[in-house]
C-alpha positions as CSV (number, residue, x, y, z in Angstrom):
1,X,-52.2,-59.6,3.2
2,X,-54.9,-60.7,0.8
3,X,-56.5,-58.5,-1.4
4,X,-59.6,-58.4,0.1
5,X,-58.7,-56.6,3.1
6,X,-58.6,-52.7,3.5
7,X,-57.1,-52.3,6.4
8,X,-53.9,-50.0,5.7
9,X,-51.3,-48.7,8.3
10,X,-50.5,-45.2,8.6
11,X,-46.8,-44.2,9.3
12,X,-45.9,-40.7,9.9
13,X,-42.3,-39.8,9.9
14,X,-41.0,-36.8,12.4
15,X,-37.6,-35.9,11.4
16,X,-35.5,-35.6,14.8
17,X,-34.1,-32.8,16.7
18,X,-30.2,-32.3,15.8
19,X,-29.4,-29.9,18.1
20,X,-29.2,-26.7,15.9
21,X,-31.7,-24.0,16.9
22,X,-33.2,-21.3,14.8
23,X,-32.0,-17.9,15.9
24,X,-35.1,-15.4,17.2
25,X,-34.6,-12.0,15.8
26,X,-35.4,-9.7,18.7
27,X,-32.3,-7.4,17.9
28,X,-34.4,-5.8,15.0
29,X,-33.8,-2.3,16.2
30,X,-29.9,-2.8,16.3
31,X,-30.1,-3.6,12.9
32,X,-31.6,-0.4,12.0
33,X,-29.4,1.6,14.4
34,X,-26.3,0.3,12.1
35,X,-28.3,1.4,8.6
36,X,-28.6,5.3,10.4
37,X,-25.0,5.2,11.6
38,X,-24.0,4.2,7.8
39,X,-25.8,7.2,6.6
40,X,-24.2,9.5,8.8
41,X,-20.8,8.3,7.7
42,X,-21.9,9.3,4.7
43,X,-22.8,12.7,4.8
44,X,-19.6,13.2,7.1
45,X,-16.3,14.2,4.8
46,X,-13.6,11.9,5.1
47,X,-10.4,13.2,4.4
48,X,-8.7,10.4,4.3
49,X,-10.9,9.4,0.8
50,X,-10.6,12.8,-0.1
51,X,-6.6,12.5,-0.1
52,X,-6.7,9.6,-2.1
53,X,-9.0,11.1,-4.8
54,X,-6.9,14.3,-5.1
55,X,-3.7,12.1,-5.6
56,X,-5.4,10.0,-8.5
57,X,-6.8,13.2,-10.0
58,X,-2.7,14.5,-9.6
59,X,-1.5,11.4,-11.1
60,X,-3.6,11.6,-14.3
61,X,-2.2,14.8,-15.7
62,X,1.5,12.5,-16.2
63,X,2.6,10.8,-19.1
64,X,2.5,6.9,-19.0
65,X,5.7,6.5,-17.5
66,X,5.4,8.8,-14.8
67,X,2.1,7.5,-13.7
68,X,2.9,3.8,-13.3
69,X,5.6,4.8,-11.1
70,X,3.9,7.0,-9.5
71,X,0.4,4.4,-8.9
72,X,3.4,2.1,-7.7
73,X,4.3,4.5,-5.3
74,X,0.8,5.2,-3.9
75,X,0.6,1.4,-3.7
76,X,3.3,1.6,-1.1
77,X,2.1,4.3,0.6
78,X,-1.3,2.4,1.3
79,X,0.9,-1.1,2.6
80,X,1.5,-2.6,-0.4
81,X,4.8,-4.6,-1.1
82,X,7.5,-2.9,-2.7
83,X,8.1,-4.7,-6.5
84,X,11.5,-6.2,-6.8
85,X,14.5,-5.2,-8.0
86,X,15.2,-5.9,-11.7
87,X,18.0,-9.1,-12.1
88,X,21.0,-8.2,-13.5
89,X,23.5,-10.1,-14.5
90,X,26.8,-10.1,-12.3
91,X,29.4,-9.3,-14.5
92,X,27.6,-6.2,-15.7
93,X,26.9,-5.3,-12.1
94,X,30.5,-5.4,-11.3
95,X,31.5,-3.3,-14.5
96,X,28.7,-0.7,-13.8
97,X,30.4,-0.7,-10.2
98,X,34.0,-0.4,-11.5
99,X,32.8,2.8,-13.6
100,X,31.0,4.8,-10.6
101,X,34.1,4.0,-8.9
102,X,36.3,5.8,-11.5
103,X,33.9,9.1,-11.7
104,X,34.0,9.6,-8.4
105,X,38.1,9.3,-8.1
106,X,37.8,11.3,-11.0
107,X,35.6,13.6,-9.6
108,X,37.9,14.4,-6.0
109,X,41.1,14.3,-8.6
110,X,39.0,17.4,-9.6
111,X,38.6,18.9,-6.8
112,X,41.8,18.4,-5.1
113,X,43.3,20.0,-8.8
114,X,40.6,23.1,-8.4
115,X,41.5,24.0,-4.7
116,X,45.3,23.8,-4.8
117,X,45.0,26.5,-8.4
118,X,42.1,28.3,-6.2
119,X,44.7,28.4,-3.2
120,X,43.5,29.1,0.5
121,X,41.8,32.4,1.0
122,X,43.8,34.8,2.8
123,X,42.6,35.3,6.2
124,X,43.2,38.7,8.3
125,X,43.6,37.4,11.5
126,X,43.5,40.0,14.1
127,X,46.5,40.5,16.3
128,X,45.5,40.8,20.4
129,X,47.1,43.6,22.3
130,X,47.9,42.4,25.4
């Protein structure tokens, strides 16, 4: 090309078809059939949102440490995981064991002592004429 000449090509670029389409949106009406059915779950009373309010209100009028325990239990009741159990160590566990075990023998030793000074009751069993 010399610098004298004018002729100058034209090149227009079309960018290619990939394949994806742009979707038509006929379904306008559906869309404005899901705002109305919105609204009317809204003015409708849902008991289920209701329960849950009330319990929160309830859980309020408790100190601190009645009301974590008790969100924690709410938690569960709506699916949540239960929290894990504390660690303790193993020697402790087996001391706190050995002491239940000793109340509660002490506890029958009781009982066994209080029902033979208590004696039986004295029943008045009726004799059958035959």
């Amino acid at each position: 090309m010399s610098l004298g000449e004018g002729n100058v090509e034209v090149v227009q670029f079309n960018e290619r078809f990939c394949g994806r389409k742009i979707p038509k949106k006929l379904n306008k009406p559906s869309e404005s059939m899901k705002i109305e059915d919105t609204s009317t779950e809204a003015k409708e009373f849902n008991i289920k949102k209701a329960r849950y309010e009330i319990m929160r209100f309830g859980i309020s009028g408790f100190d601190k440490e009645r009301q974590k325990q008790d969100k924690i239990a709410l938690a569960i009741r709506l699916g949540a995981k239960p929290p894990k159990k504390e660690y303790t160590n193993y020697k402790i566990l087996m001391e706190q064991k050995k002491k239940l075990k000793e109340e509660e023998k002490a506890q029958k030793t009781d009982q066994y002592i209080l029902k033979q000074l208590k004696g039986r009751k004295k029943t008045h069993s009726k004799k059958r004429i035959k």
